[in-house]
GUKOL-670867 format. One record per residue (C-alpha): residue in three letters; x, y, z. Coordinates in Angstrom, 3 decimals. Example, Ala and Ser with C-alpha at 12.3 -4.5 7.8 and 13.67 -1.06 7.14 Angstrom:
<pts>
+-----+----------+----------+----------+
: res :        X :        Y :        Z :
+-----+----------+----------+----------+
: ALA :   12.300 :   -4.500 :    7.800 :
: SER :   13.670 :   -1.060 :    7.140 :
+-----+----------+----------+----------+
</pts>
This chain:
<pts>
+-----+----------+----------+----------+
: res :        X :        Y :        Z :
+-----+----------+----------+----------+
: UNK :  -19.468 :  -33.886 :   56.580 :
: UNK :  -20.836 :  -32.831 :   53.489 :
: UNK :  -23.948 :  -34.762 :   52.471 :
: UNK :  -24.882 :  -36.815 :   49.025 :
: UNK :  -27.465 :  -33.991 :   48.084 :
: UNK :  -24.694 :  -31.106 :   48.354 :
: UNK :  -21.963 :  -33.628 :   47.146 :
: UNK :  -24.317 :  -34.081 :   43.509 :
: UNK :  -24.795 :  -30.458 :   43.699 :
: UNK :  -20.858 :  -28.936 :   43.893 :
: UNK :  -20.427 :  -31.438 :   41.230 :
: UNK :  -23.418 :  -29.720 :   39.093 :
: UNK :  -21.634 :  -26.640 :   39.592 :
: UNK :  -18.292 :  -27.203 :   38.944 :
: UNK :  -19.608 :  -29.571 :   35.690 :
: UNK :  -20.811 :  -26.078 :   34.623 :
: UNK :  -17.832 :  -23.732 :   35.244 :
: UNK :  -15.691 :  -26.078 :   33.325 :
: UNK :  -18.038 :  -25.918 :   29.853 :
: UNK :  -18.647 :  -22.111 :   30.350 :
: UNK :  -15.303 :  -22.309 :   30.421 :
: UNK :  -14.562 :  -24.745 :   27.749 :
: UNK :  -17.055 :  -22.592 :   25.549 :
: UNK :  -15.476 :  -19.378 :   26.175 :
: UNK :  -11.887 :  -20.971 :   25.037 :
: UNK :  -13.943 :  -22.507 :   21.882 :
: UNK :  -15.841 :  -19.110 :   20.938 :
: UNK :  -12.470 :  -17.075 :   21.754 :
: UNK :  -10.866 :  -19.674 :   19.420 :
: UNK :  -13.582 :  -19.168 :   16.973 :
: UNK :  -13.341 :  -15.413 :   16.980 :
: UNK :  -10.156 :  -15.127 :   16.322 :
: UNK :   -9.542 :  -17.567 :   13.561 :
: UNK :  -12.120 :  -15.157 :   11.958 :
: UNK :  -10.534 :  -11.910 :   12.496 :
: UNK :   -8.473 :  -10.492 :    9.390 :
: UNK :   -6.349 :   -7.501 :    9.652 :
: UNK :   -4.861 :   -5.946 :    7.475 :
: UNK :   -1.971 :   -2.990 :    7.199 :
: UNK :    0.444 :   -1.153 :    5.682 :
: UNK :    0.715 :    1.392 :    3.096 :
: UNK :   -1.636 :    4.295 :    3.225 :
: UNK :   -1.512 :    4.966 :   -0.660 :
: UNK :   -3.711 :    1.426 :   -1.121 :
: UNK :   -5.410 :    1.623 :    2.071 :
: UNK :   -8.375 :    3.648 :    0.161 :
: UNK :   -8.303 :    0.126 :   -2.242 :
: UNK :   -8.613 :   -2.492 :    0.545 :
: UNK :  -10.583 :    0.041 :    3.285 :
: UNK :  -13.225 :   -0.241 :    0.605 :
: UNK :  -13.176 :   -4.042 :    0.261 :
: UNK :  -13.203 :   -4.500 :    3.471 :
: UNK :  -15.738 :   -2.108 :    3.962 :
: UNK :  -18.321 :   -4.050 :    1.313 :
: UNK :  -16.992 :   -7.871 :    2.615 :
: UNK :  -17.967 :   -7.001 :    6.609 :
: UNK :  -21.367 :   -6.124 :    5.128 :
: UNK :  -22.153 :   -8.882 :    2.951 :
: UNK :  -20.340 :  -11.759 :    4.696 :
: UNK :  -23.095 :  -13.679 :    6.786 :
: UNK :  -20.434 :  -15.995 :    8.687 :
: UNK :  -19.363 :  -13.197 :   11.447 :
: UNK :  -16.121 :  -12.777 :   10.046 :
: UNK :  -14.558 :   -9.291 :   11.065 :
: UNK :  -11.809 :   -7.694 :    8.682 :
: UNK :  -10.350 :   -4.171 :   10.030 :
: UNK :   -7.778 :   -2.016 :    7.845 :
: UNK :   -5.253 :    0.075 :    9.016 :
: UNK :   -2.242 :    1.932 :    7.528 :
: UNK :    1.115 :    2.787 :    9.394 :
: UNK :    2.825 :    3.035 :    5.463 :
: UNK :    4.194 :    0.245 :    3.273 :
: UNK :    7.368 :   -0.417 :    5.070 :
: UNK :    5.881 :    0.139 :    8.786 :
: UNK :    3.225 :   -2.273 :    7.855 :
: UNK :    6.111 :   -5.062 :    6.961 :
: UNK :    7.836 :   -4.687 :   10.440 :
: UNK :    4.343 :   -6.016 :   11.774 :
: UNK :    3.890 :   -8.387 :    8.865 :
: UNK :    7.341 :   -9.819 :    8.903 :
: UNK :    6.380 :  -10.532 :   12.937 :
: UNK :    3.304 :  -12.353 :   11.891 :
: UNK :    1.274 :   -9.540 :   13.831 :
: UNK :   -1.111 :   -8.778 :   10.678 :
: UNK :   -2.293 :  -11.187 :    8.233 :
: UNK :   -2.338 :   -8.785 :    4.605 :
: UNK :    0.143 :   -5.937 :    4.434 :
: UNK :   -0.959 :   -3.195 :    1.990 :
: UNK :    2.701 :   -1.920 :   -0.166 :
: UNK :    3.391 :    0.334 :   -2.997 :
: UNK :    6.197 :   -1.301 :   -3.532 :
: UNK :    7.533 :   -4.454 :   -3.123 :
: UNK :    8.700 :   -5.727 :   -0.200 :
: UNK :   12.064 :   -4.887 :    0.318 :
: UNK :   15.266 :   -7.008 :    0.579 :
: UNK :   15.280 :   -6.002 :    4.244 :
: UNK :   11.715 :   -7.453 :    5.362 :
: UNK :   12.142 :  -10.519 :    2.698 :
: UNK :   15.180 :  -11.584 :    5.191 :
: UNK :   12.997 :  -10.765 :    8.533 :
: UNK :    9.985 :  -12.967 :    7.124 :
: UNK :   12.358 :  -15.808 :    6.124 :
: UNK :   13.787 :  -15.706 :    9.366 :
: UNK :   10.547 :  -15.081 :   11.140 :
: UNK :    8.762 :  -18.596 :    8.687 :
: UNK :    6.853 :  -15.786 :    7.371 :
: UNK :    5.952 :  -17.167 :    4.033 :
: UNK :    4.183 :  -14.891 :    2.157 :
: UNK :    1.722 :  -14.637 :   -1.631 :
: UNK :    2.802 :  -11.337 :   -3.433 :
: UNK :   -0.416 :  -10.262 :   -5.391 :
: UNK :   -0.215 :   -6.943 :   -7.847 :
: UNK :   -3.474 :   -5.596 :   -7.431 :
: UNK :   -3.605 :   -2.583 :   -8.979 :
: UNK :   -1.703 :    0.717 :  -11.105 :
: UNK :   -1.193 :    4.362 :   -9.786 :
: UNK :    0.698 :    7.454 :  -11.087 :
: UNK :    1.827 :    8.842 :   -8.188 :
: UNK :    1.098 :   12.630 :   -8.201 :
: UNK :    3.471 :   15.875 :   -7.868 :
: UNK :    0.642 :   18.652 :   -7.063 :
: UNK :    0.813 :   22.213 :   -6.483 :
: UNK :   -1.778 :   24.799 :   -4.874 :
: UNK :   -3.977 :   26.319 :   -7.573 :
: UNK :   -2.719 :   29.531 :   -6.109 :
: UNK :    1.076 :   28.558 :   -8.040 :
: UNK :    0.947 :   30.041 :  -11.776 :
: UNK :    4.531 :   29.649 :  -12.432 :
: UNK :    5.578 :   25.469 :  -12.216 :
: UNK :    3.193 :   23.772 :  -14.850 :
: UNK :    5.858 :   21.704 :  -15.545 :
: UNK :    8.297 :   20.271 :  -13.633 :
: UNK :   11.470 :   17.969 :  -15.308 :
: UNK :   12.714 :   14.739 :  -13.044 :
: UNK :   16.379 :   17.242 :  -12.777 :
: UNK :   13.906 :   19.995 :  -11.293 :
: UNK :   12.052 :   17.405 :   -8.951 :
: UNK :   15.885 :   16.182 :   -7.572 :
: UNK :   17.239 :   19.843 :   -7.201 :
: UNK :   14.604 :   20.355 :   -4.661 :
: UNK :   14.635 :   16.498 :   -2.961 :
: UNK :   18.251 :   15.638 :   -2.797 :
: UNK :   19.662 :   15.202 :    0.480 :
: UNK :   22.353 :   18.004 :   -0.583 :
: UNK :   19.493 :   20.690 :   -0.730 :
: UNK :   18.510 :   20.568 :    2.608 :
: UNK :   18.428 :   23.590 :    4.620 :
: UNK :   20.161 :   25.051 :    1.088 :
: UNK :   16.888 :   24.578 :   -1.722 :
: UNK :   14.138 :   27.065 :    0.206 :
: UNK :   12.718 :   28.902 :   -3.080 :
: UNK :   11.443 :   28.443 :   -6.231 :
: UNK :   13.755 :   30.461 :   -7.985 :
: UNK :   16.419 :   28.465 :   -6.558 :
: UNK :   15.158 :   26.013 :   -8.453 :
: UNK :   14.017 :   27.513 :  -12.068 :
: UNK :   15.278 :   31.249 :  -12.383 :
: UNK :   11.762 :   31.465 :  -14.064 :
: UNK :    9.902 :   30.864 :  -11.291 :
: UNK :    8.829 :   33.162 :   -8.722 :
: UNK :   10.962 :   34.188 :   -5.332 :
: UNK :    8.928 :   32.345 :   -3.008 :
: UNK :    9.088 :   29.866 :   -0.285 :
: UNK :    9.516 :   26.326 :   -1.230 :
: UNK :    7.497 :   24.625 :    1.029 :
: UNK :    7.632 :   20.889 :    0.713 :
: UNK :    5.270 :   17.678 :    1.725 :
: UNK :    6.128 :   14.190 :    0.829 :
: UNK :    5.947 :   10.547 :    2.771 :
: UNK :    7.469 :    9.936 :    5.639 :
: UNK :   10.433 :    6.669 :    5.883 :
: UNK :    8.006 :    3.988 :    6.640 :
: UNK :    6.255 :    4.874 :    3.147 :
: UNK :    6.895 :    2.655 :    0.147 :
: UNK :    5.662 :    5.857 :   -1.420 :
: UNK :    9.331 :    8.044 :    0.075 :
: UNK :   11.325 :    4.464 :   -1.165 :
: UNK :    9.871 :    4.605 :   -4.723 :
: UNK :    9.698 :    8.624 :   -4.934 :
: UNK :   13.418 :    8.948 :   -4.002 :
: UNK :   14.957 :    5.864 :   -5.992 :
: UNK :   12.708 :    7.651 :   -9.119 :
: UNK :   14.199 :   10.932 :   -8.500 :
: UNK :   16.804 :   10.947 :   -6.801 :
: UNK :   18.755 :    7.759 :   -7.500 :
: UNK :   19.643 :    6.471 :   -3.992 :
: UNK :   17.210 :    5.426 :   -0.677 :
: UNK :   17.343 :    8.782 :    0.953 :
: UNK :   16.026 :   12.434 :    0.856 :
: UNK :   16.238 :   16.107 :    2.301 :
: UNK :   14.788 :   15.559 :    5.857 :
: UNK :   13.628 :   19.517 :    6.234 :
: UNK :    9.985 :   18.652 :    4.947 :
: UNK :    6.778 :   18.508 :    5.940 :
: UNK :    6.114 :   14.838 :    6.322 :
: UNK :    3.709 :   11.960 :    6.969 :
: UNK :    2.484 :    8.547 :    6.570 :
: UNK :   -1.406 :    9.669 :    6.456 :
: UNK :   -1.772 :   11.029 :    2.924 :
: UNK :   -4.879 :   13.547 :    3.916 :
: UNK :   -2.473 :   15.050 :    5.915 :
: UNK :   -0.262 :   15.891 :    3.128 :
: UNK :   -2.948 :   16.643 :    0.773 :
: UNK :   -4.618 :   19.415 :    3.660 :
: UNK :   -0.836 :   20.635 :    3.850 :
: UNK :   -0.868 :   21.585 :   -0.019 :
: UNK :   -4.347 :   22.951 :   -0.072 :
: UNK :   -3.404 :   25.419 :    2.412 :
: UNK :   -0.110 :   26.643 :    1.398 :
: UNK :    0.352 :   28.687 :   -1.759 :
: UNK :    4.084 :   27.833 :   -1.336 :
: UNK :    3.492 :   23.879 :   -1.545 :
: UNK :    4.857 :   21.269 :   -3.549 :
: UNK :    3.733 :   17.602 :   -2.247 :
: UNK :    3.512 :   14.029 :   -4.072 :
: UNK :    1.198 :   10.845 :   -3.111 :
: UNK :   -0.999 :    8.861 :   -4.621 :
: UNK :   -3.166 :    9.533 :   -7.532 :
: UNK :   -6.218 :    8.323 :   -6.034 :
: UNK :   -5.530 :   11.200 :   -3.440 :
: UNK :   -5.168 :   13.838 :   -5.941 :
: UNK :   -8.525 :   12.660 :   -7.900 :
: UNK :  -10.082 :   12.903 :   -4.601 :
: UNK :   -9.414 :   16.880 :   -4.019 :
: UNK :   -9.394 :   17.667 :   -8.206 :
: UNK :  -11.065 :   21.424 :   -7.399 :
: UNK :   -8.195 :   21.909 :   -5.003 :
: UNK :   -4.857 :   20.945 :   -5.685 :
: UNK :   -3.207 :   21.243 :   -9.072 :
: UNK :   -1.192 :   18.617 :  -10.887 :
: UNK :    2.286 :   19.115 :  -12.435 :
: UNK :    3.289 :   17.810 :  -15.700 :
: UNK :    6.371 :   15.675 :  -14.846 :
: UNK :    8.786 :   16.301 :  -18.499 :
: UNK :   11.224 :   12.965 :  -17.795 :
: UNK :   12.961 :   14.243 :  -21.366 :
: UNK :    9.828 :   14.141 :  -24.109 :
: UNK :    7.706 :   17.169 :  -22.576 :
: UNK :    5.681 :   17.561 :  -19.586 :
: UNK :    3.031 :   14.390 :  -19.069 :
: UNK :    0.039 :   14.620 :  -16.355 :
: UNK :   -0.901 :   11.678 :  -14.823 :
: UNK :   -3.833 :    9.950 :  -16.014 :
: UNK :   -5.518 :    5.846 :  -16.859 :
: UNK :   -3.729 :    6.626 :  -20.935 :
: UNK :   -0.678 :    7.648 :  -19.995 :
: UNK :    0.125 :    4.868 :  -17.368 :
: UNK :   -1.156 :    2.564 :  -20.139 :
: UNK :    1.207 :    3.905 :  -22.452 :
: UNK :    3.789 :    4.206 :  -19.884 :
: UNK :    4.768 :    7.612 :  -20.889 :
: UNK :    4.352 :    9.379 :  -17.262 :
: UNK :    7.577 :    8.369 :  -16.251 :
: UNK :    9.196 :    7.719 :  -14.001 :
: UNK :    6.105 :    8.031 :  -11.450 :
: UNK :    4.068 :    4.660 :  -12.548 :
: UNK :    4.427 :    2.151 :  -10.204 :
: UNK :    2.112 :   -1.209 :   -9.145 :
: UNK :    0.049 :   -1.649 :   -6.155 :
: UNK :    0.680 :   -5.042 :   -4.007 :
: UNK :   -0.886 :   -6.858 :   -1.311 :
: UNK :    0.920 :   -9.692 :    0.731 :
: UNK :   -0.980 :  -12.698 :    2.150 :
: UNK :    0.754 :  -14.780 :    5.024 :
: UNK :    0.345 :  -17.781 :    3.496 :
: UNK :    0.257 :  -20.189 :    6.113 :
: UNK :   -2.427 :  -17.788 :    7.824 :
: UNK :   -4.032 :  -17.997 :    4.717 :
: UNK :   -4.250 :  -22.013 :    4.724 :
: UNK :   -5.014 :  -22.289 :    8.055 :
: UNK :   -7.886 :  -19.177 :    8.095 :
: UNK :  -10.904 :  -20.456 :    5.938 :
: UNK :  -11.947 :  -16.886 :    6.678 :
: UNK :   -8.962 :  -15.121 :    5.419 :
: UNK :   -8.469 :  -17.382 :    2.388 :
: UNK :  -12.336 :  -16.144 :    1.738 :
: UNK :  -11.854 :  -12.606 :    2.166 :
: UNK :   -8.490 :  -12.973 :   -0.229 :
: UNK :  -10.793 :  -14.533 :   -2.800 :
: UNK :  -13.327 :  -11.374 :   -2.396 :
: UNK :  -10.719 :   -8.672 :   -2.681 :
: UNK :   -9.460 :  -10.240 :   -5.992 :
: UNK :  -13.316 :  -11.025 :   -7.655 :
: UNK :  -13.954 :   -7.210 :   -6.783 :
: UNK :  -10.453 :   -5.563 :   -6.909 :
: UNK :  -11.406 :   -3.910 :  -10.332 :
: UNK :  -14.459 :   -2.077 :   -9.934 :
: UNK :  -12.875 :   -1.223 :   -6.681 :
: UNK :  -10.078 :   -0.041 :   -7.836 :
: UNK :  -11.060 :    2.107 :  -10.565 :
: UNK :  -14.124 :    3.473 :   -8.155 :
: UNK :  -11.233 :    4.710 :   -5.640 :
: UNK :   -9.203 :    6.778 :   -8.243 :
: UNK :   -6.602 :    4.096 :   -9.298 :
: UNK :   -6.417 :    1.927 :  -12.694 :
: UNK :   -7.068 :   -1.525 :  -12.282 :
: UNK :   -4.971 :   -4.295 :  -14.226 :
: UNK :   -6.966 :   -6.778 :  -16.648 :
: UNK :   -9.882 :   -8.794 :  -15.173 :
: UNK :   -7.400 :  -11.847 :  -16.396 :
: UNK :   -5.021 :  -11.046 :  -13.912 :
: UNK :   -7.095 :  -10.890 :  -11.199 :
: UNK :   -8.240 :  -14.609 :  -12.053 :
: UNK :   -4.307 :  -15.729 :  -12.381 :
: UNK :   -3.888 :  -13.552 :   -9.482 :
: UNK :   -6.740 :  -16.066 :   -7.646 :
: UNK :   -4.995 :  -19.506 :   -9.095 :
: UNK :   -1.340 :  -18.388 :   -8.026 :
: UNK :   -2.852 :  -17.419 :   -4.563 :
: UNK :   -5.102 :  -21.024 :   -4.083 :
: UNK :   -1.592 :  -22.277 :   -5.533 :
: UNK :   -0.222 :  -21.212 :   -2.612 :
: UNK :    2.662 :  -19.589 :   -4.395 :
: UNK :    5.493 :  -17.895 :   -2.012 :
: UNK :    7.643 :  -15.612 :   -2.707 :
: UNK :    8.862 :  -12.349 :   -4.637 :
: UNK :    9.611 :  -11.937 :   -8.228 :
: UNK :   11.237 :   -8.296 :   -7.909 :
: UNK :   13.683 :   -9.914 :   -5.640 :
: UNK :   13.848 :   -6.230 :   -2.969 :
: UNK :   13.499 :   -3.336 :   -5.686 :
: UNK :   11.171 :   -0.861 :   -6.998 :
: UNK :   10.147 :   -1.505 :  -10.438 :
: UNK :   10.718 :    1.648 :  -11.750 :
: UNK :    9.166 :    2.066 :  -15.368 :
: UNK :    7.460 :   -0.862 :  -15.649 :
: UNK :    3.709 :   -1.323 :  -18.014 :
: UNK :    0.899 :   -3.381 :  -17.051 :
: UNK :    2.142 :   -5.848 :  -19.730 :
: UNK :    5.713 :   -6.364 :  -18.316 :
: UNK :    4.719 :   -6.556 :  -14.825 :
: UNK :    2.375 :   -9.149 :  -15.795 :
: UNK :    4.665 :  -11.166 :  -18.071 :
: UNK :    6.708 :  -11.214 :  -15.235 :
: UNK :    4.610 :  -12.042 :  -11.549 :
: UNK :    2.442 :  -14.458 :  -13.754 :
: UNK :    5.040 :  -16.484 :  -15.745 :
: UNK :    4.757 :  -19.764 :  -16.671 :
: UNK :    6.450 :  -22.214 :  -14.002 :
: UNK :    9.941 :  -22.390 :  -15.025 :
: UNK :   10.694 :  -19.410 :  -16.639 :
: UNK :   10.428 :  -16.991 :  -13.906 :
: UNK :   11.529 :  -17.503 :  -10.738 :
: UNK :    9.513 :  -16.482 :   -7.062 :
: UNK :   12.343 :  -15.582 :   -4.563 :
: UNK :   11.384 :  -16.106 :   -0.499 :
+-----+----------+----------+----------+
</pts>
């Protein structure tokens, strides 16, 4: 018969296993209502890998952000599941993942954060395409040249008799959705290309071949300046490089596109720490922004950006398309409308 002294003591004990193990339930709790992760599209990945960089170093509150990129449209499967909390997108989200999210109660905050040009480059090596007109750029993508398109001349009798060697975004890009609705007109490319959702990839691919043609992001291309060359894209007034003047004055078309992130909004009201690490990517989105290659939109819309997202406001205003040839001004005038004149779709 067990005694009073050894009864008191398995008490003792077992008082003790059940707060360690209360505690460990309470600090796993804790933990994770301060981890924030984030996904999605590689081409603003350099954008929010920065941020999140800077907020895990000055946040004293051991709240741990991690970023990630499986491209735009990968990054919504996972978002659309309620897996990730942000997903990074060059474009916004499509029709497709607005259905899975409503069906999923993922509400979601759609938050422009930024402008890029995205890039056609060349190796310095090519002396013959300078310029390049949106007809040129289909001839080579179209789903009818595969196997069919394999050399420059086939393209431009001027150009030289070489191999045509191609690199673009693979299908989970928002980058291949926007480049092939720009160019090509439809949702779908040649599939006989070098392809991949990790932009370095693409831009080591171009470096190395004196045959290459490739397109991603312009903060990729400012990146690697000494080592890839940019082609004027002529849209039907003359060749235009990319640069911050002529996305403001929205004459390199039609390769100007915003730059979006998506907050889960109920993960957003429920996560103090993920409402605070919104509020930190949109109070330094513009010296990030510019700092990683990219133009930033106008301090103002960073601080409507901040009221629609403590707003709490769901939804999409592009209702599943690219915005193809859209300024700063427009895009603005139309995610930051008065209530009542322009309406968020979820």
């Amino acid at each position: 018969m067990m005694n009073n002294k050894s009864l008191l003591k398995g008490k003792i004990l077992l008082s003790a296993v059940i707060l360690s193990t209360l505690s460990a339930c309470g600090s796993t709790k804790n933990q994770e209502s301060k981890n924030i992760i984030v996904d999605g599209s590689s081409t603003v990945f350099p954008i929010t890998n920065l941020i999140v960089e800077k907020f895990n170093a000055s946040n004293k509150e051991n709240i741990e952000a991690e970023s990630n990129f499986s491209g735009s449209i990968g990054g919504f499967r996972k978002f659309c599941q309620g897996e990730t909390d942000i997903n990074n997108s060059s474009v916004p989200i499509p029709q497709t993942f607005m259905t899975q999210c409503k069906k999923n109660g993922v509400a979601y905050i759609e938050l422009p954060v930024a402008f890029d040009a995205l890039t056609v480059v060349t190796n310095p090596a090519n002396d013959w395409a300078k310029t390049i007109t949106v007809e040129e750029l289909k001839t080579m993508w179209q789903p009818s040249a595969e196997n069919k398109i394999t050399r420059w001349n086939q393209v431009n009798n001027q150009w030289a008799d070489k191999p045509l060697n191609l690199f673009g975004a693979d299908r989970d890009s928002g980058t291949f959705e926007y480049f092939t609705v720009a160019i090509i007109g439809e949702e779908n490319s040649r599939n006989d290309y070098v392809f991949s959702e990790d932009d370095n990839t693409l831009v080591q691919g171009v470096i190395q071949d004196p045959n290459a043609l490739g397109y991603f992001g312009y903060a990729y291309y400012s990146k690697h300046k000494d080592k890839l060359q940019p082609v004027a894209v002529d849209s039907g007034s003359g060749g235009i490089l990319p640069s911050d003047e002529t996305i403001k004055n929205n004459s390199y078309r039609p390769l100007t596109r915003p730059l979006f992130i998506y907050v889960n909004a109920k993960k957003a009201q429920e996560n103090k720490a993920l409402a605070k690490f919104v509020t930190f990517y949109l109070d330094n989105a513009s010296q990030i922004v510019h700092k990683v290659g990219y133009l930033p939109l106008p301090d103002s819309a960073y601080k409507v950006a901040l009221i629609h997202f403590n707003k709490n406001q769901v939804g999409t205003v592009f209702n599943g398309k690219p915005e193809l040839n859209a300024t700063i001004n427009e895009l603005l005038n139309r995610t930051y409308a008065a209530e009542g004149k322009e309406g968020y779709v979820f």
